[in-house]
Kinemage of the C-alpha trace (Angstrom):
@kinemage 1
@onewidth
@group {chain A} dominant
@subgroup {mainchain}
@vectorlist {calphas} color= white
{ca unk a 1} P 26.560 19.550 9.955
{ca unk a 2} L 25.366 17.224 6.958
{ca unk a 3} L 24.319 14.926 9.049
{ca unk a 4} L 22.353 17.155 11.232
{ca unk a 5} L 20.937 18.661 8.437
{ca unk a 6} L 19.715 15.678 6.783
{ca unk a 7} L 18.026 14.559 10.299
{ca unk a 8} L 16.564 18.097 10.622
{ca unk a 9} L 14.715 17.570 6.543
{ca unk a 10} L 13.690 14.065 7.868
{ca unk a 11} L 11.848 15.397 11.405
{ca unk a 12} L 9.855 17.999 8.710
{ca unk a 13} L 8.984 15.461 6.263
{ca unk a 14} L 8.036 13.047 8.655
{ca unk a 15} L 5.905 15.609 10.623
{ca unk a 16} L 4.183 16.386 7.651
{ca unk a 17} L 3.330 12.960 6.619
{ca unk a 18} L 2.052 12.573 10.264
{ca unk a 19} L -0.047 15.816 9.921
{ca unk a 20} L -1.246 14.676 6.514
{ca unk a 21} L -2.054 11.000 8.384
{ca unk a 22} L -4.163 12.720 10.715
{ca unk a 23} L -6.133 14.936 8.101
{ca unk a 24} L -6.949 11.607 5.935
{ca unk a 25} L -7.766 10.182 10.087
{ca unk a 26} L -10.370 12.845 10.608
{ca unk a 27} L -11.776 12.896 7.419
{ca unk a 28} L -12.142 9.117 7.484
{ca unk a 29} L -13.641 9.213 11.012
{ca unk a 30} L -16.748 12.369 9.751
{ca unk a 31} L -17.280 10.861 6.619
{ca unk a 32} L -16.391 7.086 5.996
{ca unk a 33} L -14.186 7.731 2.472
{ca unk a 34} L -11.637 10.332 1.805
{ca unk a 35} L -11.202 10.986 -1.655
{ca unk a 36} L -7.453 11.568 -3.355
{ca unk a 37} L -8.139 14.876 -5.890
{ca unk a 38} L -10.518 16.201 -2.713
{ca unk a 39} L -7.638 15.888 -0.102
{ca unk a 40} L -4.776 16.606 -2.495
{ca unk a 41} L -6.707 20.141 -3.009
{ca unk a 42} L -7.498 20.606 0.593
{ca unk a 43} L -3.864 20.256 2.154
{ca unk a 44} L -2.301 21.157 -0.703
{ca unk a 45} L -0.092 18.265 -2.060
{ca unk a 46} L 0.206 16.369 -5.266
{ca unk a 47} L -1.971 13.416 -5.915
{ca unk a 48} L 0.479 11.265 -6.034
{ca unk a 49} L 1.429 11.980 -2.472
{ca unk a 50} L -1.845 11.073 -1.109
{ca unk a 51} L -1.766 7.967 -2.855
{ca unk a 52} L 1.432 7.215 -1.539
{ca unk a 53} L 0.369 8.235 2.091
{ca unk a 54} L -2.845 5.629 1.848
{ca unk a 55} L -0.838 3.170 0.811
{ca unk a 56} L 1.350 3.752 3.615
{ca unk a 57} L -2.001 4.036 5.578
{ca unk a 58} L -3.391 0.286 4.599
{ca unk a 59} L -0.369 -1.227 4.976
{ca unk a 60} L -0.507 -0.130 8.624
{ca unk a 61} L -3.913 -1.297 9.211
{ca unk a 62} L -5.574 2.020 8.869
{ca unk a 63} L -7.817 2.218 6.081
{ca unk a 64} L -8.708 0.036 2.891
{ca unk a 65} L -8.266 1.983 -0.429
{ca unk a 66} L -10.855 2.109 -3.051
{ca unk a 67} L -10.906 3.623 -6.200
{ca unk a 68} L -9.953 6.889 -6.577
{ca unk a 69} L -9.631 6.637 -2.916
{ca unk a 70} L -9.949 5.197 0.721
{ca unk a 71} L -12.408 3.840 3.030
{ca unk a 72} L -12.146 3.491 6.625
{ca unk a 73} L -12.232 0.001 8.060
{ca unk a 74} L -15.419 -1.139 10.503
{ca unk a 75} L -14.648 -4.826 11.687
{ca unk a 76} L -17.174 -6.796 13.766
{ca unk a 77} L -17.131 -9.894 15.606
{ca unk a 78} L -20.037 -10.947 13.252
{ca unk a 79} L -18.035 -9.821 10.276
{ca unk a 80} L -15.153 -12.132 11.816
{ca unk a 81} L -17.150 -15.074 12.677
{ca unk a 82} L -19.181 -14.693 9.427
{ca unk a 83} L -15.396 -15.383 7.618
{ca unk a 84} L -16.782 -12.534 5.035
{ca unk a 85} L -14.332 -9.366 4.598
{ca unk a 86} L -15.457 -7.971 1.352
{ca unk a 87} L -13.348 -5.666 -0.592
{ca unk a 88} L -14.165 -3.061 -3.182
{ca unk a 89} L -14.165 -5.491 -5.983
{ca unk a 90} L -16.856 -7.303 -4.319
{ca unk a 91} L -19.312 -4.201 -3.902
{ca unk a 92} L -18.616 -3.487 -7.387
{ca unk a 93} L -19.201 -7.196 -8.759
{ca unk a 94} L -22.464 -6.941 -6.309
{ca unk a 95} L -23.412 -3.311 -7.546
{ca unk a 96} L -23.425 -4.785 -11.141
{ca unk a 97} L -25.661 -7.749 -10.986
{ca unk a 98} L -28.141 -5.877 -9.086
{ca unk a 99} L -28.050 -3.309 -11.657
{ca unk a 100} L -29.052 -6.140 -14.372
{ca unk a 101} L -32.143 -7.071 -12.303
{ca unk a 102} L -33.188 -3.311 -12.171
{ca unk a 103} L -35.792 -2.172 -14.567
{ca unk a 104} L -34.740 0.642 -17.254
{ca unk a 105} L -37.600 2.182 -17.025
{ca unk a 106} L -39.845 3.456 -13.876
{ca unk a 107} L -38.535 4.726 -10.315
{ca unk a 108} L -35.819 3.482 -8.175
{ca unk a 109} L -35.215 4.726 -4.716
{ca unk a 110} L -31.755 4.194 -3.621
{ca unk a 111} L -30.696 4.625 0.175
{ca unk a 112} L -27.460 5.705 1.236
{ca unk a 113} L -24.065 3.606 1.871
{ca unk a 114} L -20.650 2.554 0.342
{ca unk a 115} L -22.986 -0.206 -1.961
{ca unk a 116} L -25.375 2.153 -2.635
{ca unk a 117} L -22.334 4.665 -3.858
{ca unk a 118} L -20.906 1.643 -6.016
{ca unk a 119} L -24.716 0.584 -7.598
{ca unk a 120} L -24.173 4.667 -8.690
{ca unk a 121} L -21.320 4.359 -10.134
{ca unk a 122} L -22.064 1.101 -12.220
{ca unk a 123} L -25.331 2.950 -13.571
{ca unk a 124} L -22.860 5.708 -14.790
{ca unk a 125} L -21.207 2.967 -16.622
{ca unk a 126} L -23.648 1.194 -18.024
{ca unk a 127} L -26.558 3.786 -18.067
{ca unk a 128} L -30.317 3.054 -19.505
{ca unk a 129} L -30.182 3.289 -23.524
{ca unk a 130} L -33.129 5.530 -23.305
{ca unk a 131} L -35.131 8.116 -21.178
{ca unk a 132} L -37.533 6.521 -18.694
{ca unk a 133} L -35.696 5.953 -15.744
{ca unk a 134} L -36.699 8.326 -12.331
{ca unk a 135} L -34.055 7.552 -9.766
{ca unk a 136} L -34.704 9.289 -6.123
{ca unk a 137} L -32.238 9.609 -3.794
{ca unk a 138} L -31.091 11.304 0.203
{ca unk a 139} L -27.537 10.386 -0.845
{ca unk a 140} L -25.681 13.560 -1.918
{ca unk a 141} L -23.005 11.540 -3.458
{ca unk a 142} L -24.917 9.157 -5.366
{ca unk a 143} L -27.026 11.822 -6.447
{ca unk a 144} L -23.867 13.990 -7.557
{ca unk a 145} L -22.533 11.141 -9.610
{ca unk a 146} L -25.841 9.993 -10.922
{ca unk a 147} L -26.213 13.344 -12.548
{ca unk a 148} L -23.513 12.924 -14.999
{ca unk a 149} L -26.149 10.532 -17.148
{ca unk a 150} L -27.941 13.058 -19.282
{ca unk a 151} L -30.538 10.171 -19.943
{ca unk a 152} L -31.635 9.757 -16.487
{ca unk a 153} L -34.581 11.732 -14.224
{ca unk a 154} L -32.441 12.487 -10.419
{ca unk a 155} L -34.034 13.571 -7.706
{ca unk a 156} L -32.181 14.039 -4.466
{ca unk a 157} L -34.372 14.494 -1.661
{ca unk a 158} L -33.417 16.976 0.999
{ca unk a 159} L -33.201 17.442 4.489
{ca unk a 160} L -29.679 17.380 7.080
{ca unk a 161} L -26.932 16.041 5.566
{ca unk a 162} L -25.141 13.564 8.077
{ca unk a 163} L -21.694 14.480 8.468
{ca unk a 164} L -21.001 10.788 8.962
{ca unk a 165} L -22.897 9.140 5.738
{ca unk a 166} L -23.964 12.505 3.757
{ca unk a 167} L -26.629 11.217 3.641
{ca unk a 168} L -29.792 13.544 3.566
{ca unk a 169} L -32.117 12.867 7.231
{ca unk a 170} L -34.179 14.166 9.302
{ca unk a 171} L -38.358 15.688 9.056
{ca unk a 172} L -37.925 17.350 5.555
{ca unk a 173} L -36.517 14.086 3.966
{ca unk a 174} L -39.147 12.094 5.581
{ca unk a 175} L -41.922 13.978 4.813
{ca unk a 176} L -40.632 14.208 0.872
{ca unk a 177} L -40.343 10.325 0.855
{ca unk a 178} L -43.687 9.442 2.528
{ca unk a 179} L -45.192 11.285 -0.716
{ca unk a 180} L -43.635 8.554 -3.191
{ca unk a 181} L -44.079 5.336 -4.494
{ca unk a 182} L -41.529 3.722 -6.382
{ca unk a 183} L -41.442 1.177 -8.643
{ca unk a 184} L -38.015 -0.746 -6.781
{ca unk a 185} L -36.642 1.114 -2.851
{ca unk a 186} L -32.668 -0.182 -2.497
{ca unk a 187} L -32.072 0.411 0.737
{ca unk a 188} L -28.628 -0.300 2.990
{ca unk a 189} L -29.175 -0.808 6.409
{ca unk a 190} L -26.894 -1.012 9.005
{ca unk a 191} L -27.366 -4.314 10.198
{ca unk a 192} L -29.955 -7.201 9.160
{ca unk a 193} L -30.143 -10.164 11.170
{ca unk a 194} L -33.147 -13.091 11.422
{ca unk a 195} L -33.832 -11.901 15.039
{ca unk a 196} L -34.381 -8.107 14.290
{ca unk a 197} L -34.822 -7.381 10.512
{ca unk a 198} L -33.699 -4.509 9.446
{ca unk a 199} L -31.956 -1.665 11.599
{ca unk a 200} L -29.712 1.519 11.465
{ca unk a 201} L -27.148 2.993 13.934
{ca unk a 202} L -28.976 6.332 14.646
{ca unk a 203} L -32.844 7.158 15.159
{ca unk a 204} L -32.540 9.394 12.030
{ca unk a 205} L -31.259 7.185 9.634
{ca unk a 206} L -33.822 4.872 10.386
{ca unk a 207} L -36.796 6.695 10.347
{ca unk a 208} L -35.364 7.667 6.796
{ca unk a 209} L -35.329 4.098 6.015
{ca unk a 210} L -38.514 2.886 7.048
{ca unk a 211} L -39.988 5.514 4.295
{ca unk a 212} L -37.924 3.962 2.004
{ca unk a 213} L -39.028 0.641 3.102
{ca unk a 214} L -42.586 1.340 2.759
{ca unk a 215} L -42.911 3.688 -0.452
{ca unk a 216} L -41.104 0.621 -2.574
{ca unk a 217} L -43.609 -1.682 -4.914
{ca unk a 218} L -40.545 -3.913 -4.378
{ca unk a 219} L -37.185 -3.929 -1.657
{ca unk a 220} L -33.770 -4.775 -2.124
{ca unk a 221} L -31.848 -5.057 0.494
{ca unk a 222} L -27.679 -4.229 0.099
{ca unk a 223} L -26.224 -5.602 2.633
{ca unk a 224} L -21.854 -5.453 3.619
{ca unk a 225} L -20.130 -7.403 5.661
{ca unk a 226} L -20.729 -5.291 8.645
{ca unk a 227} L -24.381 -5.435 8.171
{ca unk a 228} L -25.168 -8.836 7.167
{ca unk a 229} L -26.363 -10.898 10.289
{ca unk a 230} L -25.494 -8.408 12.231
{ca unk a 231} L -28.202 -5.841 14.696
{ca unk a 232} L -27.715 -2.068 14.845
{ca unk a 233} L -28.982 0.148 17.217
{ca unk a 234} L -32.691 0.924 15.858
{ca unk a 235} L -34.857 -1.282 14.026
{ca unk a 236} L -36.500 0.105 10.692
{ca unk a 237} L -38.336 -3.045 9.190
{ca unk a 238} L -38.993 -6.801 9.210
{ca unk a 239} L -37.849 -9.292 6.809
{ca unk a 240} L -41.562 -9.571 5.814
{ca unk a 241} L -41.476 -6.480 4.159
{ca unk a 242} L -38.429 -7.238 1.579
{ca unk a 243} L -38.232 -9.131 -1.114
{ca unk a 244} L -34.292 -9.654 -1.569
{ca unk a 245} L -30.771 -9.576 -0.276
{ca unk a 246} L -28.011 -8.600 -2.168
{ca unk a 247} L -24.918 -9.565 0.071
{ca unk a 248} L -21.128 -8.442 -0.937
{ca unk a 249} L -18.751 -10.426 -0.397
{ca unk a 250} L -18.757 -14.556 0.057
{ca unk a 251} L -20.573 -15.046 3.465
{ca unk a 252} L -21.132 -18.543 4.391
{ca unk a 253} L -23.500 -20.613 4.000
{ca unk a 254} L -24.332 -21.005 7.586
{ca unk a 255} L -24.974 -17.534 7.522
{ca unk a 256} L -26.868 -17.317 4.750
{ca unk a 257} L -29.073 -20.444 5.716
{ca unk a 258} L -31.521 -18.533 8.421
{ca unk a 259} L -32.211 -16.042 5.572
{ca unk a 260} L -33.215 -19.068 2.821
{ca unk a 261} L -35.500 -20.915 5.088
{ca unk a 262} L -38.078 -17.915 5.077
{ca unk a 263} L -37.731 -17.530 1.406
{ca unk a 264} L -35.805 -14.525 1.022
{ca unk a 265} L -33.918 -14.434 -2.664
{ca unk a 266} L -30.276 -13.586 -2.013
{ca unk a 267} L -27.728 -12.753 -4.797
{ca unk a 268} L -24.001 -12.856 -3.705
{ca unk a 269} L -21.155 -10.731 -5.139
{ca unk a 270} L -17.809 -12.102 -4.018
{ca unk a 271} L -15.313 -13.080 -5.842
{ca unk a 272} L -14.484 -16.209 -4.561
């Protein structure tokens, strides 16, 4: 009876793990991160036991944790060939040097995307000393964590909110962003490649882009290890029309060379 007993508490707890595995699975799949106090609250559970379920979850392959949370994994045969698999130290060490070539003062447009997100969180680290700095936005979390820096002007932009990126799409965030010019636009594409510049995976996204392309004095370009010499779906912009590439990660140098020979600046943050 103590045996069966015993086997009966293990078939619950393991059928709440896997219920738990699929919630973190879902969320993963509509939004791209799942974040620990978020899910804790939504089923229910101690902290602690999400942490110890996406543990469980990227030691199986599933996901890649981040701080304060977890990311799903994209892999792509350019990724692969590319030998570039950037981790969350690398968008961080990327999101801080291109915050040091940023100005302190003026207007920054920043797109939406997990280096975008990081490039948010370093400014709340290391915010401006003084007023001065506008920063625009269609990313509803960059704009949410942007607003804890008292010294800084945020403007999110409006529009649908993606239930994939969260980030904000569509007519109204066009139209807003055709009406600005920034001083600096920071803007994550999907894929960038020599043969077709600058795409995104949906028609939305990159008509978003392409306003953000065009309403920047100057372009940065943040590119992952999914999107770095690699095409997505619709094209927003040519290389003609940035100025820099800010690549995580430590992509090679044959796949870096196409991008140097038309004069393109590219800063790398890997750690290696």
């Amino acid at each position: 009876m103590t045996g069966d007993g015993r086997k009966g508490i293990m078939t619950v707890q393991q059928a709440q793990a896997a219920a738990r595995f699929q919630a973190i699975t879902d969320l993963l799949a509509a939004e791209g991160r799942v974040d620990v106090v978020d899910i804790a609250s939504r089923l229910g559970v101690a902290q602690e036991t999400i942490r110890r379920d996406l543990r469980a979850m990227e030691n199986a392959g599933k996901l890649q944790r981040v701080h304060g949370g977890a990311v799903r994994i994209v892999t792509s045969p350019v990724a692969l060939r590319n030998s570039h698999r950037p981790t969350a130290q690398d968008d961080i060490e990327l999101a801080g040097r291109v915050w040091k070539e940023l100005p302190r003062r003026g207007t920054i447009l920043i797109g939406t995307g997990n280096l975008s997100l990081a490039l948010a969180h370093i400014i709340v680290g290391s915010p401006p000393e003084t007023r001065g700095l506008t920063v625009v936005t269609n990313s509803l979390d960059a704009a949410i964590v942007l607003s804890r820096v008292g010294r800084l002007e945020v403007y999110n932009i409006g529009g649908t909110v993606s239930p994939v990126t969260r980030a904000q799409e569509g007519d109204w965030a066009v139209h807003e962003m055709e009406r600005l010019h920034v001083d600096v636009s920071v803007v994550c594409p999907a894929g960038i490649s020599v043969e077709r510049g600058l795409t995104q995976s949906t028609p939305a996204a990159a008509a978003v882009s392409q306003v953000e392309v065009a309403s920047g004095e100057r372009v940065i370009v943040l590119a992952d290890g999914n999107s770095f010499g690699s095409s997505a779906f619709v094209q927003f912009a040519s290389l003609e029309q940035i100025d820099s590439i800010a690549v995580a990660g430590t992509p090679s140098q044959a796949a870096l060379q196409p991008f140097v020979e038309r004069g393109i600046t590219i800063t790398i943050g890997g750690t290696s």
